[in-house]
C-alpha positions in Angstrom: 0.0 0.0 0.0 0.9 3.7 -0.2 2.8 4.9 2.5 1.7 8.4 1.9 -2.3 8.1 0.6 -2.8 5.3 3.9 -1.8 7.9 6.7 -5.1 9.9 7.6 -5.2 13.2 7.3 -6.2 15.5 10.7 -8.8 18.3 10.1 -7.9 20.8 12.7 -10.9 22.7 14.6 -12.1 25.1 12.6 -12.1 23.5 9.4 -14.3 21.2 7.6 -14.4 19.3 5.1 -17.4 17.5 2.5 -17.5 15.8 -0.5 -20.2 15.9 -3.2 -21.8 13.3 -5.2 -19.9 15.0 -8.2 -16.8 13.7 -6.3 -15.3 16.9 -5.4 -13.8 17.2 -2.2 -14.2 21.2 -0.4 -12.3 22.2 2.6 -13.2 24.9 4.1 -11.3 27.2 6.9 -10.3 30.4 8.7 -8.4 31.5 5.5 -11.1 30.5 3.0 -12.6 27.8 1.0 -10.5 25.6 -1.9 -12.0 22.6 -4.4 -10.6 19.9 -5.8 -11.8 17.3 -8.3 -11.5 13.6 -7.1 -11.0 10.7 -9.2 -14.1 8.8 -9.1 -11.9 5.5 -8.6 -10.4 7.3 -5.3 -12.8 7.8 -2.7 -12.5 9.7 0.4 -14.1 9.1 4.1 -14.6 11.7 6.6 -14.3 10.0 10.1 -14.9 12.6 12.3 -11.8 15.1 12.6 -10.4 13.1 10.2 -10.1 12.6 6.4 -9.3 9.1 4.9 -8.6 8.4 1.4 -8.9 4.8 -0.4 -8.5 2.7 -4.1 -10.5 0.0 -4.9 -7.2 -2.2 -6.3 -3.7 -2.3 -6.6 -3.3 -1.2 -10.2 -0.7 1.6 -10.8 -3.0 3.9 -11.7 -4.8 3.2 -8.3 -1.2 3.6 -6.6 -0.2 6.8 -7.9 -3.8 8.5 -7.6 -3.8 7.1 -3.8 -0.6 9.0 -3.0 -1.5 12.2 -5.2 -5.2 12.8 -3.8 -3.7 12.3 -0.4 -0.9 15.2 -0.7 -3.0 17.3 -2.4 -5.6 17.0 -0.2 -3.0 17.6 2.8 -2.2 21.0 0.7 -5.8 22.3 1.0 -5.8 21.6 4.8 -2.8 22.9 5.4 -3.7 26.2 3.2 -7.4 26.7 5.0 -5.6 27.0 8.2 -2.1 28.9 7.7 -1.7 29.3 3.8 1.3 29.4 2.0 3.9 31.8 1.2 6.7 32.2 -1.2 9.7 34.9 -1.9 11.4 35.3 -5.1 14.6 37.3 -5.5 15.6 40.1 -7.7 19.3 39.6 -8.6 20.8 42.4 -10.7 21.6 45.9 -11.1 18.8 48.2 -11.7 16.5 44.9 -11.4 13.4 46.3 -9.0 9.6 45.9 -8.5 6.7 47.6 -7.5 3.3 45.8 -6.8 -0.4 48.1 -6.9 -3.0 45.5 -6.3 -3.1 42.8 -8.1 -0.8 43.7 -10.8 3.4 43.8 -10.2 5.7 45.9 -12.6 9.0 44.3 -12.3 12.1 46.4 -13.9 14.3 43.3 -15.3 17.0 44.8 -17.3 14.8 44.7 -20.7 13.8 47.9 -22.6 10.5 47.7 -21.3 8.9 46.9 -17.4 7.1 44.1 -17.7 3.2 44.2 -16.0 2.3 41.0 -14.6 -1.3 40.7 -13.2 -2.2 38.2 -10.5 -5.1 35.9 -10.1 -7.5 37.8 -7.1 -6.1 34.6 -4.9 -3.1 35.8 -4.4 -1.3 38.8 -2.4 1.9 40.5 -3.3 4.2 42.6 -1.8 7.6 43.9 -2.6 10.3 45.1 -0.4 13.6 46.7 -1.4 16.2 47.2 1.8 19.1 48.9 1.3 22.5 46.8 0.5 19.7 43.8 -0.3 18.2 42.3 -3.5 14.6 43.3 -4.0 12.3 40.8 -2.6 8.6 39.9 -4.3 6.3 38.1 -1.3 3.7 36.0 -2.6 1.4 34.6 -0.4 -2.2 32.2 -1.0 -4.0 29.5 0.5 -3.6 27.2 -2.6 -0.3 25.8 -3.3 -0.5 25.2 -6.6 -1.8 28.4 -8.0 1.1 29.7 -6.0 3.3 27.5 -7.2 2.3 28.1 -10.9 3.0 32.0 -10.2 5.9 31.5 -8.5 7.3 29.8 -11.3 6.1 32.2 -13.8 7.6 35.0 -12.5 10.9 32.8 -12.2 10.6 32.4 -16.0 10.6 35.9 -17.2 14.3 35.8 -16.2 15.7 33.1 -15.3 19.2 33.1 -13.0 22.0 32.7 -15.4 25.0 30.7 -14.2 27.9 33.1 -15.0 27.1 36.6 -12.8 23.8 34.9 -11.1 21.8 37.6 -12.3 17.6 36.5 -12.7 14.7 36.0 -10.5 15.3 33.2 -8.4 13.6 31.8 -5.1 14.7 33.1 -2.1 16.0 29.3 -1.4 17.3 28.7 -4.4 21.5 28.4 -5.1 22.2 29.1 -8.7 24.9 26.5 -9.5 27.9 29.5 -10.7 30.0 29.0 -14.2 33.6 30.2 -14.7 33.3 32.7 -17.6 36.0 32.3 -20.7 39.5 32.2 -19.5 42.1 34.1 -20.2 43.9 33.5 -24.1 48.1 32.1 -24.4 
């Protein structure tokens, strides 16, 4: 069996969970409500302040949805009740951002500022200390939404192994190049 989809997952107090006939599980907390489609193999048992999740056999299929409902479902406890955060890092000179809303305007060393609006789930902030890289906060009670901006961001400039310059997670190492040596 799974090691990960057989442990149970613990619904602290103040959040509940309920799952419909549609097979979609909602979990419900202090910081908001999240949804997620079930497999209608998987199903999912709610014993009191706790959630279990079962397959019918041991196919593959079976053993890889067991394992994946389980975590994901974990992720949407875990995100009702003290959410998620994530900082990226602005490495570069003259590299900066601003965030008004729901938009940010990051300064990335192109001819342009790039505007890059985020879904109403999320909330931004941007700090910029002096002597430190400018810092983008992204915080959400869904991991993977947050995860999918996260990366996003990343991917409009990536860190580049020879000066380390890019957007890069806060605890990410970029793995550093030696440039062209010297000629005879």
């Amino acid at each position: 069996m799974s090691r990960i989809g057989k442990k149970p997952i613990t619904l602290v107090k103040g959040v509940t969970a309920s799952v419909s006939s549609a097979n979609e599980l909602k979990v419900k907390g202090p910081k908001g409500e999240l949804s997620q489609a079930i497999d209608r193999d998987i199903t999912i048992k709610i014993d009191g302040d706790q959630l279990l999740v079962e397959r019918p056999t041991d196919q593959i299929r079976h053993r890889a949805l067991h394992g994946l409902y389980r975590s994901l479902i974990a992720n949407m406890v875990t995100g009702v009740t003290t959410g998620f955060k994530r900082e990226l890092e602005l490495v570069g000179v003259g590299y900066r951002a601003a965030v008004t809303g729901q938009t940010i305007d990051l300064a990335l060393g192109f001819s342009h500022n790039i505007i890059f609006e985020l879904p109403k789930e999320i909330k931004a902030s941007a700090t910029a200390e002096k002597g430190q890289n400018p810092r983008i906060i992204l915080e959400s009670n869904d991991k993977q939404l947050l995860g999918a901006v996260a990366a996003k961001l990343r991917s409009l400039r990536k860190p580049e192994p020879y000066k380390g310059k890019g957007v890069r997670y806060s605890t990410e190492t970029v793995r550093r190049k030696a440039g062209k040596s010297a000629g005879k």
